[in-house]
N, C-alpha and C positions, 0 to 999 in steps of 0.2 A: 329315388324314383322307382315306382313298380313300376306301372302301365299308365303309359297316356295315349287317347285316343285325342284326334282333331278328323275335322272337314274342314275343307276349302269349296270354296261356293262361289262361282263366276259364269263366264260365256265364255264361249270361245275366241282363240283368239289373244285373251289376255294370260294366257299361261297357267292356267290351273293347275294342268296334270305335270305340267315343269315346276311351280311351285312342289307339290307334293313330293316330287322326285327328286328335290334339289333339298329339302328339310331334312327326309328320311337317307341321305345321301349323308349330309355336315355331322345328323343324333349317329349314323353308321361309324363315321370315323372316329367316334367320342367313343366308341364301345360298346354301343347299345343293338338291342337287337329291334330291326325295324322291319317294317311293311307300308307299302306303299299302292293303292288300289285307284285305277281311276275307274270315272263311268260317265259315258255319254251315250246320245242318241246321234242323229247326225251331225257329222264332224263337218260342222260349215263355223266360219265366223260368227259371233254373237250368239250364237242358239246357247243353253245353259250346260254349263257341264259341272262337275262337284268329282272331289277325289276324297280317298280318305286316305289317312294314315295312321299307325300304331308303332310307339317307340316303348320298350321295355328294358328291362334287366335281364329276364326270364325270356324264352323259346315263346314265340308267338306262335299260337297251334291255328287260331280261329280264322278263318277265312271268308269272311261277310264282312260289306258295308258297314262303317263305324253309325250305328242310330243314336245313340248318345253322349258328343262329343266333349272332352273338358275344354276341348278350345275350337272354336268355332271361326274360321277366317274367309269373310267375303270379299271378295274383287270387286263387285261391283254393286253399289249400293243402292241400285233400284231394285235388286233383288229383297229386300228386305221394307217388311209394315208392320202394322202394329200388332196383325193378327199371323205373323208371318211362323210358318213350322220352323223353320229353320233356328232360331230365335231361340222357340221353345222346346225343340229339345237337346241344347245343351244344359250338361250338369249344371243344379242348382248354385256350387259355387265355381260356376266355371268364368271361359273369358272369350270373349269378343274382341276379332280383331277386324277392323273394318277400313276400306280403302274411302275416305267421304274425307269433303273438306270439312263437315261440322265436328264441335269439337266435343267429345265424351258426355257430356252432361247433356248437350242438346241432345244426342241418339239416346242416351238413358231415358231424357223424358218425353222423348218419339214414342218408345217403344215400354215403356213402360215395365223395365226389368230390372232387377237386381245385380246381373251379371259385372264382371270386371270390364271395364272396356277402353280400350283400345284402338285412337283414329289417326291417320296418317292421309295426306293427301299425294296419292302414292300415284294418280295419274298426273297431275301438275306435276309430280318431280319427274315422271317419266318423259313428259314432253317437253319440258326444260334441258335436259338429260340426255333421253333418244331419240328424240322428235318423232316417238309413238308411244300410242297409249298404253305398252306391255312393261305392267306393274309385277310381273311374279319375283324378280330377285328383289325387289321394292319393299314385297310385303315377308322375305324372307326377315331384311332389318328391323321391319315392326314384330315378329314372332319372337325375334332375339330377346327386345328389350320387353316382351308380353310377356312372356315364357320364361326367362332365363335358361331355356335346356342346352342349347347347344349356344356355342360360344361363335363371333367373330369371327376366328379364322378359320375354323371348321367351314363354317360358308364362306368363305373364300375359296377352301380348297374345294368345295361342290361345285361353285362355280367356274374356276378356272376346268377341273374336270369336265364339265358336262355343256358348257357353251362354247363358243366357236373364240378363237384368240380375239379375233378383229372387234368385238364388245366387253372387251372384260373388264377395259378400265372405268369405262362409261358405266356400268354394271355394277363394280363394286361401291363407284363415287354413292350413287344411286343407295345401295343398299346403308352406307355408313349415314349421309342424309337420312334417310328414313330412319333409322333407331336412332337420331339424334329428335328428330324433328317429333317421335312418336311421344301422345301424352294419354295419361289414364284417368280414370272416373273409376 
């Protein structure tokens, strides 16, 4: 690995800016040098918020928002049409990981791209799970099994780090479900 750059693209609420900081936390303890950026406007529920992040070998010097992602991961998939930016500009052979009940081939021929992709129904296991819709350790399992960067128990140990004791097992079950249940196009 040199450099990998990803966005996460959601609302508020569903853990965005914990997902980002919980990736670059698991690729952290692997040895890699990371960064972690969120951005929002007001911090209310549902309003849209996106984070970026970069995971390297090398000293990360550059400090802007990732515009051109190798991996692209949305929470929530009314963000996303056919004529949608987001979409288009991730790298040509990049990946898509997306929280939607449909399965990869349906969103390939939605949106009409080439990309790798990547779907999980990461708010039914959340509500089966936590009896809320907060998918970010959810779509940490779908990143695993998209990506292969960082391993299982790296996110484990980000999650027991950086969440509260009282959900971790609930949290983990969650995350192991989702890289199991995740399938590709």
């Amino acid at each position: 690995m040199t450099s990998i750059e990803l966005r996460f693209d959601g609302r508020g609420g569903q853990g965005v800016v914990t997902l980002s900081e919980l990736f670059v936390r698991a690729a952290a303890y692997e040895g890699n040098n990371v960064q972690s950026i969120p951005t929002f406007g007001a911090e209310r529920r549902g309003t849209k918020v996106a984070a970026y992040a970069r995971i390297s070998d090398k000293k990360i010097w550059i400090r802007e928002p990732v515009s051109n992602p190798d991996v692209e991961t949305i929470l929530d998939q009314s963000l996303i049409t056919r004529e949608n930016s987001l979409i288009n500009q991730v790298k040509t052979e990049g990946i898509l990981v997306l929280n939607s009940v449909k399965s990869p081939s349906e969103v390939k021929s939605n949106l009409s791209t080439e990309l790798k992709i990547y779907t999980v129904d990461a708010t039914g296991i959340a509500m089966n799970i936590l009896g809320r819709p907060i998918v970010s350790t959810l779509m940490l399992g779908a990143l695993l099994t998209a990506t292969g960067i960082i391993s299982l128990d790296s996110i484990k140990r980000a999650i027991e780090f950086g969440l509260p004791s009282s959900n971790i097992n609930a949290q983990m079950k969650g995350v192991e479900l989702t890289a199991q249940s995740t399938s590709c196009t």
